[in-house]
C-alpha positions as CSV (number, residue, x, y, z in Angstrom):
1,X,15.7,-0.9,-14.9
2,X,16.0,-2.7,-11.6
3,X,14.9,-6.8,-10.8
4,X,14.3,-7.2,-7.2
5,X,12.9,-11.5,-6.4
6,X,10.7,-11.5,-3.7
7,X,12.1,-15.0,-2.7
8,X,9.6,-16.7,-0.9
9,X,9.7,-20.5,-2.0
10,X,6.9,-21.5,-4.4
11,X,5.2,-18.6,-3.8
12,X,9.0,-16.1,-4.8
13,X,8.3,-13.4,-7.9
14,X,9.6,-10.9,-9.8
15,X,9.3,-6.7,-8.9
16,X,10.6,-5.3,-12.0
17,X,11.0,-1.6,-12.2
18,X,11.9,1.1,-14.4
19,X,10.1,3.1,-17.3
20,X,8.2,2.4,-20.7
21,X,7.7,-1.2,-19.2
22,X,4.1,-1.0,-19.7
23,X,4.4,-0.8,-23.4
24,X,6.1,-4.4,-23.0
25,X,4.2,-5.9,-20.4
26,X,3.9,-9.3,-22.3
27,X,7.6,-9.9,-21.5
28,X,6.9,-10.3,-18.2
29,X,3.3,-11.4,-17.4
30,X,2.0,-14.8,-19.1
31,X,-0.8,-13.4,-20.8
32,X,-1.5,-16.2,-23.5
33,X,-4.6,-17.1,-21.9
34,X,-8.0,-15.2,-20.6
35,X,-6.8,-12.4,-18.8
36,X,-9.6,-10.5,-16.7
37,X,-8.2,-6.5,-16.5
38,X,-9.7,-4.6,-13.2
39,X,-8.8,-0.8,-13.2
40,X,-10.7,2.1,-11.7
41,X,-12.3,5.1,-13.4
42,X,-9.7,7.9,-12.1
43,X,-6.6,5.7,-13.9
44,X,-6.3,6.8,-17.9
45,X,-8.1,4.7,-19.7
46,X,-4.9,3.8,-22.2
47,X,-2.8,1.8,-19.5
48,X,-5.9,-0.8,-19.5
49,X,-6.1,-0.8,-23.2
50,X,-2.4,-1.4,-23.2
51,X,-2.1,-4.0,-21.3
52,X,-5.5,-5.8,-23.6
53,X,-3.9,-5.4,-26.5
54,X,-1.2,-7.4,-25.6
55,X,-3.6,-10.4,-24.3
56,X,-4.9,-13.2,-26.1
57,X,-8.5,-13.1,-25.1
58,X,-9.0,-9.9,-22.3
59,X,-11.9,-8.7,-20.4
60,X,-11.3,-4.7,-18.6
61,X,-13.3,-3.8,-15.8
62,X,-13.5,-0.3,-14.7
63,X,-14.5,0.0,-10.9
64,X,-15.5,3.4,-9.0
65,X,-11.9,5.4,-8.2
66,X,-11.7,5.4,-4.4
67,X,-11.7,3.3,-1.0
68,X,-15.3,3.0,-1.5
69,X,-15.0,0.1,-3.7
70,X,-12.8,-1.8,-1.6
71,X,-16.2,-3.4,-0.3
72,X,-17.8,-6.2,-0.1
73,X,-20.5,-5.1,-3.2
74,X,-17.9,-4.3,-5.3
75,X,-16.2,-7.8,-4.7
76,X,-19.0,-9.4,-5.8
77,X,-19.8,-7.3,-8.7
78,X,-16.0,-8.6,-9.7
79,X,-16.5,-11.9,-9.2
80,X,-20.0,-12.1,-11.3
81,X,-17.9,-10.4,-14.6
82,X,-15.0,-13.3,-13.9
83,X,-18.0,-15.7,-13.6
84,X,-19.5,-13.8,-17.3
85,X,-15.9,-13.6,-19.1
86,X,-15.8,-17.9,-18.6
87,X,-12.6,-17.9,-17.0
88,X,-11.0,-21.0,-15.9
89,X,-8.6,-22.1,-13.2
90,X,-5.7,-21.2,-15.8
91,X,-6.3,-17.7,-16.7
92,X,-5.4,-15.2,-14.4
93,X,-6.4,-11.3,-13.5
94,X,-4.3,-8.3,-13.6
95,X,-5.0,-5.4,-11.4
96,X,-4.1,-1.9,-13.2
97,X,-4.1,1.0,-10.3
98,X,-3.9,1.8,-7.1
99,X,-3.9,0.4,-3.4
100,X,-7.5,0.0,-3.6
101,X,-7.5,-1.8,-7.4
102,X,-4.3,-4.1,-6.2
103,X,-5.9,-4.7,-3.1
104,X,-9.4,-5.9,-4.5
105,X,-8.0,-7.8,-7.4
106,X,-5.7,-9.9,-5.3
107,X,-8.7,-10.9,-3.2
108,X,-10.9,-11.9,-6.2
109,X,-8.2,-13.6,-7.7
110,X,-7.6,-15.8,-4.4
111,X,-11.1,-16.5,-3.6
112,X,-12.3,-17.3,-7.6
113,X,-12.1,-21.0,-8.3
114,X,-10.0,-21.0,-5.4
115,X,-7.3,-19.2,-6.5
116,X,-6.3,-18.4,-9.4
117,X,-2.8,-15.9,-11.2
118,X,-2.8,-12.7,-10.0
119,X,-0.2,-9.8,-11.7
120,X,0.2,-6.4,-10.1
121,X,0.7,-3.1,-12.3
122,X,0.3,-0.4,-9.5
123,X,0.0,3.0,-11.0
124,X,0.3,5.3,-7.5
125,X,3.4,6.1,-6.1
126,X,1.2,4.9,-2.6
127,X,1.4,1.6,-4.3
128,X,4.5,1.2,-5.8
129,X,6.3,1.5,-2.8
130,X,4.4,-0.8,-0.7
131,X,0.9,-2.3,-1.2
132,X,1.8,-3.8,-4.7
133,X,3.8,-6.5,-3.0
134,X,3.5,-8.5,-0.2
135,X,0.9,-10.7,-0.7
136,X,-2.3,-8.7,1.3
137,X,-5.1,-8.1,-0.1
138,X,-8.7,-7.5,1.2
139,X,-11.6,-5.3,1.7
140,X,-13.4,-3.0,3.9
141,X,-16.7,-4.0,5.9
142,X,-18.3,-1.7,8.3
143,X,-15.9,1.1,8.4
144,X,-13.2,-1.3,9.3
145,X,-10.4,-1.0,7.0
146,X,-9.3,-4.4,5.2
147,X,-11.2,-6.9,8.0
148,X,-11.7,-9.5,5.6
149,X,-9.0,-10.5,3.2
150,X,-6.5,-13.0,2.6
151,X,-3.2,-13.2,2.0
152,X,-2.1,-13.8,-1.8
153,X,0.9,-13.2,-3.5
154,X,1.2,-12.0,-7.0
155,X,2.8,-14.0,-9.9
156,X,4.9,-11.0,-10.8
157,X,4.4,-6.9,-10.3
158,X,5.7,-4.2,-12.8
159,X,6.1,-0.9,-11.9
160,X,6.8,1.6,-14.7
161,X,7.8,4.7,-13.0
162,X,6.0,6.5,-16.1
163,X,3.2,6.6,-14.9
164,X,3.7,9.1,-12.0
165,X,3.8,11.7,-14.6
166,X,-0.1,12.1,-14.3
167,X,-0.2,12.5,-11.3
168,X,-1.0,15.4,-9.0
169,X,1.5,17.1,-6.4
170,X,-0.8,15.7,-3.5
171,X,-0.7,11.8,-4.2
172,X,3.0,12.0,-4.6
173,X,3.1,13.3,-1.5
174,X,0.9,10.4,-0.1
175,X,2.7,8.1,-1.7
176,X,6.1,9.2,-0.3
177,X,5.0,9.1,3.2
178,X,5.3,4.9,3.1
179,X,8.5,5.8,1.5
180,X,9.8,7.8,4.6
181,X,7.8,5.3,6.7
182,X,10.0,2.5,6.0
183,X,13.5,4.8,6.6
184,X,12.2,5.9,9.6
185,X,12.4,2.3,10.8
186,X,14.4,0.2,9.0
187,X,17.1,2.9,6.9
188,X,18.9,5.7,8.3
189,X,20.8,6.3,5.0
190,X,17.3,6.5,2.7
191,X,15.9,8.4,5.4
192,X,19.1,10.9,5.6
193,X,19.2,10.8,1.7
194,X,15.4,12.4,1.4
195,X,16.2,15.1,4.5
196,X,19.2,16.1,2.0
197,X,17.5,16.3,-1.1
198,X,14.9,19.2,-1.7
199,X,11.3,18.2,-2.4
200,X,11.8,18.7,-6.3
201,X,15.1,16.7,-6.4
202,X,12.9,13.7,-4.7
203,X,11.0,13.1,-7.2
204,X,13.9,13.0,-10.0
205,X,14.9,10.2,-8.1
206,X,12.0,8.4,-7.3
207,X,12.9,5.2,-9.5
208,X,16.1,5.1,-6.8
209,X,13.9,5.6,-3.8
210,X,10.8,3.5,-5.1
211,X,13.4,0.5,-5.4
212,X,15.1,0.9,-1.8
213,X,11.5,1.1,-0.1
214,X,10.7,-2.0,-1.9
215,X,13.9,-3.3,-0.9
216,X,12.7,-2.5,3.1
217,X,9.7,-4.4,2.5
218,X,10.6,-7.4,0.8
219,X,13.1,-8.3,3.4
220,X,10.6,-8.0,5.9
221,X,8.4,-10.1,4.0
222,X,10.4,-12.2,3.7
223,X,11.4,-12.9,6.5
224,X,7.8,-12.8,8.0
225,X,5.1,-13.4,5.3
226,X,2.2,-13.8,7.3
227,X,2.7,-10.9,10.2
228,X,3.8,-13.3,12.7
229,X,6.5,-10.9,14.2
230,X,8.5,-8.5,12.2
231,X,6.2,-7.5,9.7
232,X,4.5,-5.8,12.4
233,X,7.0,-2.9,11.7
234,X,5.6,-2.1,8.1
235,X,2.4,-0.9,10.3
236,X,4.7,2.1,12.0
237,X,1.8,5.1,12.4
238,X,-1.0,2.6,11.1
239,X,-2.8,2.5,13.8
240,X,-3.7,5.9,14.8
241,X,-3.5,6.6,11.0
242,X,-6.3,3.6,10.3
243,X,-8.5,5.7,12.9
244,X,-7.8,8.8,11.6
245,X,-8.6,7.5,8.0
246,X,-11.8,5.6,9.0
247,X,-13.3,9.1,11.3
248,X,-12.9,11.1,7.8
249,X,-15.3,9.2,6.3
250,X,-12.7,7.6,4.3
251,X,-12.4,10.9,1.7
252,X,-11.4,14.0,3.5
253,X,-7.4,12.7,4.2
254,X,-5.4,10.6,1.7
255,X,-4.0,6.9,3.6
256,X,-0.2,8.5,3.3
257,X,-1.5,11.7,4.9
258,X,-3.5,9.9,8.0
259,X,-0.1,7.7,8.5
260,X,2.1,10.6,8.7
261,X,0.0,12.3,11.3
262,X,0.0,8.5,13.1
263,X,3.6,8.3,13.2
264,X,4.4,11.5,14.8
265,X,2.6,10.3,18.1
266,X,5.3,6.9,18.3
267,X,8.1,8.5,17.3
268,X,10.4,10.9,20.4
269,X,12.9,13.1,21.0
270,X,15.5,14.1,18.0
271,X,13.7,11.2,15.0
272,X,10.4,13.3,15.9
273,X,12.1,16.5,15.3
274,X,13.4,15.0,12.1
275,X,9.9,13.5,11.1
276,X,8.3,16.6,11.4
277,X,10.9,18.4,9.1
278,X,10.6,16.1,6.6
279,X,6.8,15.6,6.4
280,X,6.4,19.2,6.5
281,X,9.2,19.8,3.7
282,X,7.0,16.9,1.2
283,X,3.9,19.0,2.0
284,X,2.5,15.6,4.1
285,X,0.3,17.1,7.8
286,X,2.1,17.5,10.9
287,X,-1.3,18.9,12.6
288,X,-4.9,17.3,13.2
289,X,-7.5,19.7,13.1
290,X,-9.9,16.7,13.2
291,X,-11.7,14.9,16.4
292,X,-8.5,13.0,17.8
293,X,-10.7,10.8,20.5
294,X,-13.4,10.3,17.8
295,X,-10.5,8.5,15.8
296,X,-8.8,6.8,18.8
297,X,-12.7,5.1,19.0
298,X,-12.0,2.9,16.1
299,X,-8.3,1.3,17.8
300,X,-10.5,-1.3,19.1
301,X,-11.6,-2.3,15.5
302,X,-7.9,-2.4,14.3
303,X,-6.6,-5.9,13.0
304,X,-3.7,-5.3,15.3
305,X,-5.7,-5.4,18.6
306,X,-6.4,-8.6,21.0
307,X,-7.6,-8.6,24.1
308,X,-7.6,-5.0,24.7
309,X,-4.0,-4.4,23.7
310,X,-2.8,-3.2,20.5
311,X,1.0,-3.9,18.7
312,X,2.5,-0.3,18.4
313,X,5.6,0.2,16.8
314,X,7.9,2.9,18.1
315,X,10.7,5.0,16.6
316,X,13.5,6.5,19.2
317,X,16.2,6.6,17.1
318,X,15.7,7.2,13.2
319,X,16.6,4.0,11.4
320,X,15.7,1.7,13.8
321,X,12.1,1.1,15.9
322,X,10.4,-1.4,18.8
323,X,6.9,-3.1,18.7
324,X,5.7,-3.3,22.0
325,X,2.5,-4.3,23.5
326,X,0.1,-1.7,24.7
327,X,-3.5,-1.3,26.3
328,X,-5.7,0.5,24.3
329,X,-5.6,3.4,26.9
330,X,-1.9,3.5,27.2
331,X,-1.7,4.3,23.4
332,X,-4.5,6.5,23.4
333,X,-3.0,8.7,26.3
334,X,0.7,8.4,23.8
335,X,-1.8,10.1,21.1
336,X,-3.2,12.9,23.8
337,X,0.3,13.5,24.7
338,X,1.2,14.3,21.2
339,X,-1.8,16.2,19.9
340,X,-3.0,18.4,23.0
């Protein structure tokens, strides 16, 4: 078991990791009070009822599996039961799932009353090695991927490496692409370490790789909570990947899949070479078979674009990357470069 401490003043928290921590959760989430459960449909149905058993007075709500229910409807929907189940400024919500569960939880629990506990037990690899900390959470609204949101960091997030057992080849996959994200920019050695070790070996080790992603991101965090300046490096092939995610309807490619195939555009020379190996040996896409300018149309919508320019974050060397300040048509003919 590992203890990482996100340590950022009053708002600092634990990240505990390791297995069979579920079972236990009680020894590290205050859960003497009115705990409000949200899960989706596609998580087992036993992690929730974990988790209630251990509460003094718990409420489970089951959303829709799937980036549909990051919306605005399904906000509200959340916030009515919260309203229903009577709780007060002193209870708190825990959000049992994925990207989309953590993200939509942390939102209701910053905007109900005000703002009120918030404990993250993500239960995708996706979201174990980077959405379940960091503080931001928020929804979709007119195709445009988390546009309104706010930032809100958890009282504590447990991630019981367990769990990955149910899952399917493909959202391992997924989730290791933020893994190999975060390498490719910030850690030659981690990055190295997964080129080394063949795809099965990878996930023996994922506890060890799932705790040095973390470790990536919570120094960037940090050391920028809000995405002032260096956080801007935890979006590396985001924005291509947002538009590619957005054009397919948000269904056809997983989020890990549509970064992967945004990353391979920013990154040149030998790193690219070394991407591609990599991706392609963890079964994540190197190709786009998809309409590339019908996904460069929604660049404009991205969070990361003002005034016509967007942030991009570029990889030259592996272990080490550059934001830099592009027009919208500068990064768009980076994109045509790469996929024509």
């Amino acid at each position: 078991m590992t203890v990482l401490n996100m340590n950022l003043g009053e708002n600092s928290y634990p990240i505990t990791v390791g297995q069979g921590l579920l079972d236990r959760c009680n020894e590290y989430f205050d859960l003497n009070r009115k705990v409000f459960i949200i899960t989706d449909d596609g998580v087992p149905n036993k992690y929730a009822n974990t988790v209630a058993n251990l509460c003094k007075e718990a409420t489970v709500y089951t959303v829709k599996q799937g980036e549909g229910s990051k919306s605005i409807g399904t906000l509200e929907g959340v916030l009515v039961a919260m309203a229903n189940a009577e709780l007060g400024r002193s209870d708190c919500v825990v959000a049992i799932g994925g990207g989309v569960v953590g993200d939509l939880s942390g939102f209701a629990a910053s905007v109900y009353m005000r703002g009120i506990d918030f404990y993250n037990v993500p239960t995708t690899l996706l979201s174990q090695v980077d959405s379940s900390i960091g503080g931001k959470t928020a929804v979709n609204l007119g195709g445009i991927k988390n546009i309104v949101g706010a930032f809100k960091q958890p009282k504590a997030v447990l991630i019981d490496t367990d769990v990955l057992d149910t899952l399917p080849k493909r959202h391992m996959a997924n989730g290791l692409c933020e893994a190999i994200k975060m390498a490719a920019t910030s850690n030659a050695a981690l990055f190295g370490k997964l080129e080394t070790l063949n795809e099965s070996d990878i996930y023996n080790n994922i506890e060890e790789i799932i705790v040095e992603a973390l470790k990536i991101k919570k120094t960037v965090v940090e050391e920028d909570e809000k995405e002032s300046g260096l956080r801007k490096i935890l979006n590396f092939g985001h924005t291509l990947g947002h538009g590619i995610e957005a054009n397919e309807d948000l269904g056809n490619l997983y989020h890990g899949e549509c970064v992967a195939l945004g990353m391979l555009p920013v990154t040149f020379g030998e790193a690219k070479e070394r991407l591609a190996r990599l991706l392609k040996k963890v079964s994540l896409p190197t190709e786009y078979s998809g309409d590339i300018g019908a996904a460069l149309s929604f660049v404009s919508h991205d969070k990361k674009c003002a005034s016509g320019k967007v942030s991009v974050i570029l990889c030259e060397k592996i272990g080490e990357c550059k934001i830099e300040s592009m027009s919208i048509d500068e990064f768009s003919k980076l994109v045509l470069n790469h996929y024509n």
